[in-house]
C-alpha beads as a LAMMPS data file, in Angstrom:
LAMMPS data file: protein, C-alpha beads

162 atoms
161 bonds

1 atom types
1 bond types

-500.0 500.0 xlo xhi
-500.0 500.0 ylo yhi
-500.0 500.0 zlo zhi

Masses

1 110.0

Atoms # bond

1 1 1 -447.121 -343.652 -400.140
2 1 1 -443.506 -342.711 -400.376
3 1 1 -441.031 -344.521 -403.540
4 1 1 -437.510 -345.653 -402.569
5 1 1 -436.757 -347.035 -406.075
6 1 1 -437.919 -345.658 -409.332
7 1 1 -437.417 -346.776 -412.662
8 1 1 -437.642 -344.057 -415.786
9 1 1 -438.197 -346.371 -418.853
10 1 1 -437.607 -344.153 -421.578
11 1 1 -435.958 -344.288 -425.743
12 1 1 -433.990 -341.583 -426.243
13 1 1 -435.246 -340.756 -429.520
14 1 1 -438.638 -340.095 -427.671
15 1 1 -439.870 -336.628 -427.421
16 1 1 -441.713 -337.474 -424.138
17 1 1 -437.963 -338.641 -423.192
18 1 1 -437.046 -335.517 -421.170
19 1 1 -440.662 -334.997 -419.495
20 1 1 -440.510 -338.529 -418.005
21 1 1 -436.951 -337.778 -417.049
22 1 1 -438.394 -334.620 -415.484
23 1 1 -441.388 -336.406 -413.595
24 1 1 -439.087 -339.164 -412.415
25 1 1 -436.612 -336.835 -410.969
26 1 1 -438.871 -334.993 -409.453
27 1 1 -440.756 -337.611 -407.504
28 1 1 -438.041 -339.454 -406.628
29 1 1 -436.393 -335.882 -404.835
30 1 1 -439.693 -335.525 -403.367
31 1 1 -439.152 -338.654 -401.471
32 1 1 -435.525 -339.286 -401.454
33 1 1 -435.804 -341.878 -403.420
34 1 1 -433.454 -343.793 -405.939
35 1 1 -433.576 -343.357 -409.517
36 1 1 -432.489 -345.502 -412.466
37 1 1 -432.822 -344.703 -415.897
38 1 1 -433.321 -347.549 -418.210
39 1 1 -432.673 -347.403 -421.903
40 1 1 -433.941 -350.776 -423.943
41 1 1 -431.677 -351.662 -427.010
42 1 1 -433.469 -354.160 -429.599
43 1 1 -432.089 -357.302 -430.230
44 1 1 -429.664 -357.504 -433.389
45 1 1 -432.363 -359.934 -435.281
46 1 1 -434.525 -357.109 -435.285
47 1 1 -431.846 -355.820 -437.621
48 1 1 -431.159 -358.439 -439.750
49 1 1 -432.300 -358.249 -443.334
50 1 1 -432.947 -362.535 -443.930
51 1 1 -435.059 -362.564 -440.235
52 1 1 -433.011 -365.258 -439.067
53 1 1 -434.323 -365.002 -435.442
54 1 1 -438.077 -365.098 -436.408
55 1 1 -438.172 -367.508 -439.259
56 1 1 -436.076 -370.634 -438.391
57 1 1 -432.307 -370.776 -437.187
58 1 1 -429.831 -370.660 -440.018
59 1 1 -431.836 -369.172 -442.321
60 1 1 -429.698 -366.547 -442.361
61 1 1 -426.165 -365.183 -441.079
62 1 1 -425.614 -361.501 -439.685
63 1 1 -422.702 -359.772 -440.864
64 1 1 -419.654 -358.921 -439.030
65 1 1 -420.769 -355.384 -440.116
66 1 1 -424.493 -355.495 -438.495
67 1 1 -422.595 -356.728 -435.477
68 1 1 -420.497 -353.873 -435.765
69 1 1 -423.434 -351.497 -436.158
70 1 1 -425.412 -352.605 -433.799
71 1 1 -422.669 -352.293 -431.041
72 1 1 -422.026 -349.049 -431.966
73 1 1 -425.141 -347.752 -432.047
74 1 1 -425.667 -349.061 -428.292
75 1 1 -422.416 -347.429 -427.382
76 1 1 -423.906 -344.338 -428.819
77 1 1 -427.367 -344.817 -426.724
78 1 1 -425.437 -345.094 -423.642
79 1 1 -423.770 -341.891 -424.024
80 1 1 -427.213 -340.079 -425.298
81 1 1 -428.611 -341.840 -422.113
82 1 1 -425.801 -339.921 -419.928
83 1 1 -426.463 -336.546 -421.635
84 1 1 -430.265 -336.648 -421.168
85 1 1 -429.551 -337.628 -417.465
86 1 1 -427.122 -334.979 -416.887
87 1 1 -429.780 -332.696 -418.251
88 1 1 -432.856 -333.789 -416.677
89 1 1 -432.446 -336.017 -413.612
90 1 1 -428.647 -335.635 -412.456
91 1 1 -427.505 -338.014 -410.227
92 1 1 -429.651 -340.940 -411.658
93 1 1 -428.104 -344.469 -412.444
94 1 1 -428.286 -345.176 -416.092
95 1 1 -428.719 -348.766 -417.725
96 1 1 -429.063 -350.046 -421.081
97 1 1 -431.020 -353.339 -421.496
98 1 1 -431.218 -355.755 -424.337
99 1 1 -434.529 -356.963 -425.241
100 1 1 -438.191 -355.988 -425.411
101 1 1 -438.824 -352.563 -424.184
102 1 1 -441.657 -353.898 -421.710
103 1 1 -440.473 -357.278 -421.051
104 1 1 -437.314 -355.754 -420.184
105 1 1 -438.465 -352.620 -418.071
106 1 1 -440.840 -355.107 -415.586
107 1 1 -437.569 -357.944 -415.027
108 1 1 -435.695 -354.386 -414.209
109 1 1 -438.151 -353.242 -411.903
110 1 1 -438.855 -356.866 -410.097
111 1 1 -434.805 -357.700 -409.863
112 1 1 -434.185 -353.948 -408.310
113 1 1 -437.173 -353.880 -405.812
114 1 1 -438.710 -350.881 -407.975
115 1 1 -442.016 -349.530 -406.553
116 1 1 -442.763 -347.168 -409.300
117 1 1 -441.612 -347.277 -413.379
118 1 1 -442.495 -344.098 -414.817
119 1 1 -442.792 -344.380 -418.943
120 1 1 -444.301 -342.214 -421.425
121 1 1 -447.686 -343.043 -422.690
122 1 1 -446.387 -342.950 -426.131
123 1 1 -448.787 -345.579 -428.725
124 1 1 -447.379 -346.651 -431.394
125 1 1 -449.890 -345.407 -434.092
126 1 1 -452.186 -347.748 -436.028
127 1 1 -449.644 -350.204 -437.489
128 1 1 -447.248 -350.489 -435.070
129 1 1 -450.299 -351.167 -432.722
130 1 1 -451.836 -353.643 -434.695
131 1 1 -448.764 -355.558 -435.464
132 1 1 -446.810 -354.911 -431.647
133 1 1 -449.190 -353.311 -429.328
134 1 1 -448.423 -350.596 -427.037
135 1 1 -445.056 -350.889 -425.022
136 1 1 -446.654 -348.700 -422.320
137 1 1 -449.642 -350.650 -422.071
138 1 1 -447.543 -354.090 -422.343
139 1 1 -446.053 -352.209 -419.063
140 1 1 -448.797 -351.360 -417.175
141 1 1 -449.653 -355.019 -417.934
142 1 1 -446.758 -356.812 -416.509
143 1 1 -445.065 -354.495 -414.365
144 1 1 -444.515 -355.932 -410.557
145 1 1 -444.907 -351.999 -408.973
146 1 1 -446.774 -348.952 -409.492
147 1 1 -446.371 -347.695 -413.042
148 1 1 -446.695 -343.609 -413.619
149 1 1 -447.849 -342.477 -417.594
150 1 1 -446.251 -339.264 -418.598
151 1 1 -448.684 -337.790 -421.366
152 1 1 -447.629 -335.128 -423.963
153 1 1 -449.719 -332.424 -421.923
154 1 1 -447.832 -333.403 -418.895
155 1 1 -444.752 -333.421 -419.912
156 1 1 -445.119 -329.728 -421.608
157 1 1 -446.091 -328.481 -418.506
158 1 1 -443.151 -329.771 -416.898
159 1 1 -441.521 -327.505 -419.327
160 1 1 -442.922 -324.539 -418.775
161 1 1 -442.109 -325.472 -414.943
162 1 1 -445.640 -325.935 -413.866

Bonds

1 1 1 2
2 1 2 3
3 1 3 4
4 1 4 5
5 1 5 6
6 1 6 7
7 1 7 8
8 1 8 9
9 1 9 10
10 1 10 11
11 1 11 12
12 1 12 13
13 1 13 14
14 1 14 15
15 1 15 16
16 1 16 17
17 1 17 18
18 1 18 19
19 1 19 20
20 1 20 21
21 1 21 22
22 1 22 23
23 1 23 24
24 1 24 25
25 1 25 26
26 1 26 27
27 1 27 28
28 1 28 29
29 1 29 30
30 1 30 31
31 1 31 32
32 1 32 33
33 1 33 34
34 1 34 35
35 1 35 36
36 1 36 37
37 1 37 38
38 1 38 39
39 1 39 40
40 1 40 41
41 1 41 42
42 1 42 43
43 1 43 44
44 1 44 45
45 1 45 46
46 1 46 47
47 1 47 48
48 1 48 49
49 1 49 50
50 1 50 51
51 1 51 52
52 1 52 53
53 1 53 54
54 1 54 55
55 1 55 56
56 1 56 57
57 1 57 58
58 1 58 59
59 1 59 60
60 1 60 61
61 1 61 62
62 1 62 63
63 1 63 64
64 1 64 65
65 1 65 66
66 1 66 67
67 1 67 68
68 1 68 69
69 1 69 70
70 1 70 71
71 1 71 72
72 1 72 73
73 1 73 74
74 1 74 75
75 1 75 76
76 1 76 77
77 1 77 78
78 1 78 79
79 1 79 80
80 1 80 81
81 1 81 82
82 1 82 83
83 1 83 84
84 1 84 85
85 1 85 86
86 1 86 87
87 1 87 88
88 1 88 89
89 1 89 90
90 1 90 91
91 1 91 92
92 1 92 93
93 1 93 94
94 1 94 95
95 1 95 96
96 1 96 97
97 1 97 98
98 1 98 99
99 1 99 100
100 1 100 101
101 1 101 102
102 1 102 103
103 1 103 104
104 1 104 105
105 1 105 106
106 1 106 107
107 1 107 108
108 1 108 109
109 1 109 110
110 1 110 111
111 1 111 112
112 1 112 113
113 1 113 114
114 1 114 115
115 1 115 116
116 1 116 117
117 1 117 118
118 1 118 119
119 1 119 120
120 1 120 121
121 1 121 122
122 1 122 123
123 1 123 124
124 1 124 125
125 1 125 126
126 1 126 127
127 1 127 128
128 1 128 129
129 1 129 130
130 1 130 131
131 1 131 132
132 1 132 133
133 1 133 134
134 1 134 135
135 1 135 136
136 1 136 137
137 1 137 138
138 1 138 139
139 1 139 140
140 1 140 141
141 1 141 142
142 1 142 143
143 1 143 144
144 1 144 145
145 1 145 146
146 1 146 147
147 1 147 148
148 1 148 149
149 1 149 150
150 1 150 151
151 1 151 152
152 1 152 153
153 1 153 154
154 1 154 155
155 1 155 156
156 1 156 157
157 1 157 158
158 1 158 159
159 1 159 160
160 1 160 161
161 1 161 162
């Protein structure tokens, strides 16, 4: 089978970020393929102290300041996005999404005609999987392509250039 788009779902504050950056670049060179990297920012509710978004609307009001934050701290993604790119899979679109991680990554995927996503197979440890699951299972879930699991191993042997 030979890819003409990929999608590299990654957070940049992953350690597996660069390995799935690696694989990604690698198999879409092998086929001559096109590669976006997608970045998913959380929605602002997630940062908002009085969960206005999750318990009823108006229950609370985000500051001008979280606004402000949150912005920023996107802005600042974006460029970390760029660097790791530059780094690890020059050449490679970058995008920054708003949104669920895995909801996001599959819309991506189905609006660019993706035939692969390639995501580390991060979990999210005990609580985070008890309360939100596993964004790379939600992925392998819903996604409309081929989805490719970068693993810890695997991405350390990227490393060392195996």
């Amino acid at each position: 089978m030979q890819f003409n788009m990929i999608i590299a779902a990654i957070d940049v504050e992953d350690d597996l970020a660069a390995g799935v950056l690696r694989a990604a670049h690698a198999l879409a060179q092998k086929d001559g393929a096109k590669l976006e990297v997608v970045m998913v920012w959380p929605p602002l509710a997630a940062y908002s102290p009085t969960f206005s978004g999750d318990i009823a609307a108006g229950a609370g009001a985000v500051s001008q300041a979280a606004v402000e934050q949150h912005r920023e701290g996107r802005g600042l993604c974006k460029t970390r996005l760029e660097e790791l790119i530059a780094k690890h899979a020059p050449g490679a679109a970058a995008t920054v999404l708003d949104g669920d991680a895995a909801d996001e990554t599959g819309k991506r995927a189905a609006e660019v005609g993706a035939d692969l996503i390639v995501a580390g197979s991060h979990q999210r440890g005990f609580w985070g999987a008890l309360w939100r699951g596993s964004a790379s299972r939600e992925v392998v879930h819903d996604a409309p392509c081929a989805v490719f699991l970068v693993t810890r191993p695997f991405a350390e042997k990227l490393s060392a250039g195996g």
